[in-house]
C-alpha positions as CSV (number, residue, x, y, z in Angstrom):
1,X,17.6,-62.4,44.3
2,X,16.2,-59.3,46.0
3,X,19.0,-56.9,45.6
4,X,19.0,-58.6,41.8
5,X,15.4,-57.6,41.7
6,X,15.9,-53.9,43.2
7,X,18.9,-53.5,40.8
8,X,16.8,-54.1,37.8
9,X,13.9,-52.0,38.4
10,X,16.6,-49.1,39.4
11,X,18.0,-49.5,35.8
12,X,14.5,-49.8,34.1
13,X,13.8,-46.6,35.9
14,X,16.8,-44.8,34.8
15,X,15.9,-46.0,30.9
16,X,12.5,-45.1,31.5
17,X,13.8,-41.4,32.5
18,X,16.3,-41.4,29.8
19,X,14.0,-42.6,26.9
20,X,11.6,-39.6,28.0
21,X,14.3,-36.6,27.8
22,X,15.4,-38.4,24.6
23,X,11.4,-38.7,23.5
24,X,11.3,-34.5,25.0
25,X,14.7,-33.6,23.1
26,X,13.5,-35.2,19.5
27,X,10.1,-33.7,19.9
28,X,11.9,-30.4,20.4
29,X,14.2,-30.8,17.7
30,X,10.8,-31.9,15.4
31,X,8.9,-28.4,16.7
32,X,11.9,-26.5,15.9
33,X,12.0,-28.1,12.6
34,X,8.3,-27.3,11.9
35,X,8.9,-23.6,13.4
36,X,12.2,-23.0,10.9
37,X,10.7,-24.4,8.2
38,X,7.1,-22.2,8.5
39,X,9.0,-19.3,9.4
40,X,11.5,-19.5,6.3
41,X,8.8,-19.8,4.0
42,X,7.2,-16.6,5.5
43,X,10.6,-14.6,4.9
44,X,10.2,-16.4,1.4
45,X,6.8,-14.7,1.2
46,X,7.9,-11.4,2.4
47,X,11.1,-10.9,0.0
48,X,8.4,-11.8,-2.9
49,X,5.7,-9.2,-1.9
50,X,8.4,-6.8,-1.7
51,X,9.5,-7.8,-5.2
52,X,6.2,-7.4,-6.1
53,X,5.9,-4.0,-5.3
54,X,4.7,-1.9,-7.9
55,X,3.6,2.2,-7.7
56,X,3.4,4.8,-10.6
57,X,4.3,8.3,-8.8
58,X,1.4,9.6,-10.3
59,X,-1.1,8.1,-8.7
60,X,-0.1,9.0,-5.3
61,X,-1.9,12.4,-5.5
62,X,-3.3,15.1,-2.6
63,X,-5.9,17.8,-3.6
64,X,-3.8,20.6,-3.1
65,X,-2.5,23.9,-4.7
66,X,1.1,25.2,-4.9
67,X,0.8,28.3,-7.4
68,X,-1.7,30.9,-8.6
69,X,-2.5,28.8,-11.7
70,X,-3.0,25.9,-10.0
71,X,-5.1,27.6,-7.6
72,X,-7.2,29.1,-10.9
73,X,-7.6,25.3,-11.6
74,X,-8.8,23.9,-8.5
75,X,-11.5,27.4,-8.9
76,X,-12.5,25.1,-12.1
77,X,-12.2,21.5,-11.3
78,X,-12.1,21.2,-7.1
79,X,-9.2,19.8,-6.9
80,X,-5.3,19.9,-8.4
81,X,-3.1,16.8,-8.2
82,X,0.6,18.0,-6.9
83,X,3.5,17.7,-9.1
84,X,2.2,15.0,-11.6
85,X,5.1,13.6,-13.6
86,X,4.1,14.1,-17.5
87,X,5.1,10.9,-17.9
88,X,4.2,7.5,-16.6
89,X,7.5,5.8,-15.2
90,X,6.5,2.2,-13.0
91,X,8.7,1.8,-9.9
92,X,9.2,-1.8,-8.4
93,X,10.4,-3.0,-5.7
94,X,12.2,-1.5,-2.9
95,X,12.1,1.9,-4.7
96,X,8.6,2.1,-3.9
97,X,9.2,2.8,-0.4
98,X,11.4,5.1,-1.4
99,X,8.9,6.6,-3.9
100,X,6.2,6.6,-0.6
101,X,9.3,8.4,1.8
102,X,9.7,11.5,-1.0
103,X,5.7,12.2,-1.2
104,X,5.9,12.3,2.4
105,X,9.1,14.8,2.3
106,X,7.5,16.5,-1.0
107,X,3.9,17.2,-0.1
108,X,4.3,19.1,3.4
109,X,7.0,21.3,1.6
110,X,4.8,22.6,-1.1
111,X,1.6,22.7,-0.1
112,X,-0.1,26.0,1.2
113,X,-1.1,27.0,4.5
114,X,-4.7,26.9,3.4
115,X,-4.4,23.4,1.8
116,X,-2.5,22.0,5.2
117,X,-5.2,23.3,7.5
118,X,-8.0,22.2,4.9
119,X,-6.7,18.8,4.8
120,X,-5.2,18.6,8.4
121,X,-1.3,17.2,7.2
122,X,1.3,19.3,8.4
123,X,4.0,16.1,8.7
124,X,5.1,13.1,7.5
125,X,3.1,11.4,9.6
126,X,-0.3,13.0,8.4
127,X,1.1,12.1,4.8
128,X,1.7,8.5,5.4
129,X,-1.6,8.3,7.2
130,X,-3.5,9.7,3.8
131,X,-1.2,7.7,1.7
132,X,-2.3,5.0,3.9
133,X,-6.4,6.0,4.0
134,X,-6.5,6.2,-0.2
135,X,-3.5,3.8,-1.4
136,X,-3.8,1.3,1.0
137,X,-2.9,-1.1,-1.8
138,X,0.6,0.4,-2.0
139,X,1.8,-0.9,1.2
140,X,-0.3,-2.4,3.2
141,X,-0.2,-5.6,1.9
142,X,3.8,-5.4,2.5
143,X,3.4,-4.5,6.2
144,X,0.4,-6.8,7.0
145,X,2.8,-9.6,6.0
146,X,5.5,-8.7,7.7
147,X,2.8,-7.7,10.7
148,X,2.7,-11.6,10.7
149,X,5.8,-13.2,10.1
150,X,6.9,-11.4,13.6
151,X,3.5,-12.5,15.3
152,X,4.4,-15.7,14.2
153,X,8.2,-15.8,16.1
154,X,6.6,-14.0,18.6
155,X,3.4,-16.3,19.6
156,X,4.9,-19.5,18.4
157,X,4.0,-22.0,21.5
158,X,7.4,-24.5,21.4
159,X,10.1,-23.3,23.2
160,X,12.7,-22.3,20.9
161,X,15.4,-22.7,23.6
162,X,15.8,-25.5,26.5
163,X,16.8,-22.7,29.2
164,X,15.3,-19.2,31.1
165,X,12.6,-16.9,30.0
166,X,15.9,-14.5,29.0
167,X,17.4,-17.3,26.5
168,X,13.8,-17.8,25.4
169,X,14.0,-14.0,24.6
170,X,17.0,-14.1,22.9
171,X,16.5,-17.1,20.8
172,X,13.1,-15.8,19.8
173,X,15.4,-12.4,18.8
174,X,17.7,-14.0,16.4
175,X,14.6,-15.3,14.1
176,X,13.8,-11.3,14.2
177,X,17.1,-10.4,13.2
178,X,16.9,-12.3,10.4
179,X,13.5,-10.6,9.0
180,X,15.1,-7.2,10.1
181,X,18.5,-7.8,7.8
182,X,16.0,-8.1,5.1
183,X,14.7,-4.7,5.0
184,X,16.4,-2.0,3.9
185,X,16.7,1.7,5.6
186,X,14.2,3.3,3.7
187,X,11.9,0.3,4.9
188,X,12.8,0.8,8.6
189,X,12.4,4.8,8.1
190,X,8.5,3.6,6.4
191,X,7.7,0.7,9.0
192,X,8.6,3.3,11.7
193,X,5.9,5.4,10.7
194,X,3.1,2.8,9.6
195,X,3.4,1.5,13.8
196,X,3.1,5.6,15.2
197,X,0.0,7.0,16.4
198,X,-2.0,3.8,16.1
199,X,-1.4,4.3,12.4
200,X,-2.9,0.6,11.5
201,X,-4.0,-1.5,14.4
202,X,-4.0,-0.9,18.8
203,X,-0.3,-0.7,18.8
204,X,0.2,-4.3,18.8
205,X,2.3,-4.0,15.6
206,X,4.4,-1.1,17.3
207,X,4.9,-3.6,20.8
208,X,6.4,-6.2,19.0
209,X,9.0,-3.7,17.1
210,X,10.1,-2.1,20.6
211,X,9.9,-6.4,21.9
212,X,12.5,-7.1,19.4
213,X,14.3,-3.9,19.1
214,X,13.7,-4.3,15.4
215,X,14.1,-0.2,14.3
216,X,17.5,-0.1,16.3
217,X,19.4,0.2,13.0
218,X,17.0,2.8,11.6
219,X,19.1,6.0,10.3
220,X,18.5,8.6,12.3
221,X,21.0,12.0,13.2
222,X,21.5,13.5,16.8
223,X,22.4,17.2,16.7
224,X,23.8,18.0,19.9
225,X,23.8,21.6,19.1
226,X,20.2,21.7,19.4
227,X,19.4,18.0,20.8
228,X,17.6,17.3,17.9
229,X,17.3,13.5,16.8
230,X,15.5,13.2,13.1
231,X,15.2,10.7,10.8
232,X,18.7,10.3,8.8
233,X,18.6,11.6,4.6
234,X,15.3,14.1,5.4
235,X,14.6,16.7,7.8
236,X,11.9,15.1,9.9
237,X,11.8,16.0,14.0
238,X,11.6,12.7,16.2
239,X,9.5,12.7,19.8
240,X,11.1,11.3,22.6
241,X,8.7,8.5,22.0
242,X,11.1,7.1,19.2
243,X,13.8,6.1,21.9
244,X,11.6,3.1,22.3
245,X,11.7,1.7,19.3
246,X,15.2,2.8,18.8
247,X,16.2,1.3,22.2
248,X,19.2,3.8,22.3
249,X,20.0,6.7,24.2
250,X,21.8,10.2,23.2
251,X,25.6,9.1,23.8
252,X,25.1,6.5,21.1
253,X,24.6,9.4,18.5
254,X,27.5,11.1,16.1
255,X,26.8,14.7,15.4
């Protein structure tokens, strides 16, 4: 009767045991659930704010002067907007950021050396950060967004994998893949800039990019003649600092 006894309560205990991981492995599989199906909806909401996207070229303006008779003008009315399109043509979607990348590539190039050192922009970066300062409704509704939909993957409390801190990490990756296959190079090329120089927040934005390696697929060109690493399609100089986002190094690069 004992050993009966002891023999029963050793195979409650094992049930017991095994209806917990079952209980741990459902609740898991529930919290995973929850996470997929909150995180989809936020790539949901991300493909339709960049469908939503909307810019005419011509508002995206800098007081500056680029001739004589503009220069006569801006004597008269303060300021001159550069290269205003006569006519009004309404860009959507991802060729807004494309629109954004050639005002940053135009305005540098034909502005004067007065106008540059009156306004302080001498590259893209001090382009984007005006474009940023007076058309914040441009973009920054697109990157806030996207801002979040990382934060979320990133500060999700379930564990999204049943093993080590490095399959945590590498789960936790995959979900950023997927919002990084959404974007397109131009995107990369903009998203790179929003995140430099504390651009729009403490760097918090810029942490998780290097976390994630998200701008590893950005287009950039190594010239080996002059070990000069710029952005891909325009002639813009990248710091050394852009090896951590890229998480690369020079023998990766094709001259």
């Amino acid at each position: 009767t004992l050993v009966a006894l002891a023999v029963t309560i050793l195979i409650q205990r094992v049930q017991l045991l095994d209806a917990k991981e079952s209980a741990k492995q459902v609740s898991r599989v529930s919290n995973i659930q929850t996470f997929e199906t909150t995180f989809f909806h936020l790539l949901d909401l991300h493909n339709a704010n960049v469908s939503g996207l909307k810019l005419d070229p011509n508002e995206i303006v800098l007081p500056v002067a680029t001739s004589s008779q503009a220069r006569k003008s801006r004597m008269r009315t303060g300021s001159v907007n550069l290269q205003r399109r006569a006519h009004s043509l309404q860009m959507t979607g991802r060729s807004v950021v494309g629109e954004v990348l050639r005002k940053m590539d135009e305005f540098p190039r034909t502005m004067t050396i007065f106008d540059k050192s009156r306004l302080s922009i001498f590259k893209p970066p001090d382009v984007y950060r005006r474009i940023q300062e007076h058309h914040n409704d441009v973009l920054g509704h697109y990157f806030r967004n996207l801002f979040q939909v990382l934060s979320f993957v990133d500060l999700y409390p379930t564990e999204l994998s049943d093993s080590d801190d490095k399959e945590e990490k590498a789960a936790r990756k995959r979900y950023t893949n997927m919002i990084r296959a959404q974007l397109s190079s131009h995107e990369l090329i903009a998203l790179f800039f929003n995140c430099s120089r504390n651009m729009v927040d403490d760097g918090t934005f810029k942490d998780l990019l290097i976390e994630y390696e998200f701008l590893e697929h950005m287009p950039v060109h190594y010239s080996y003649k002059d070990h000069r690493l710029s952005v891909k399609g325009f002639d813009w100089k990248l710091n050394n600092l852009a090896q951590q986002y890229l998480a690369i190094d020079e023998a990766n690069f094709i001259d």
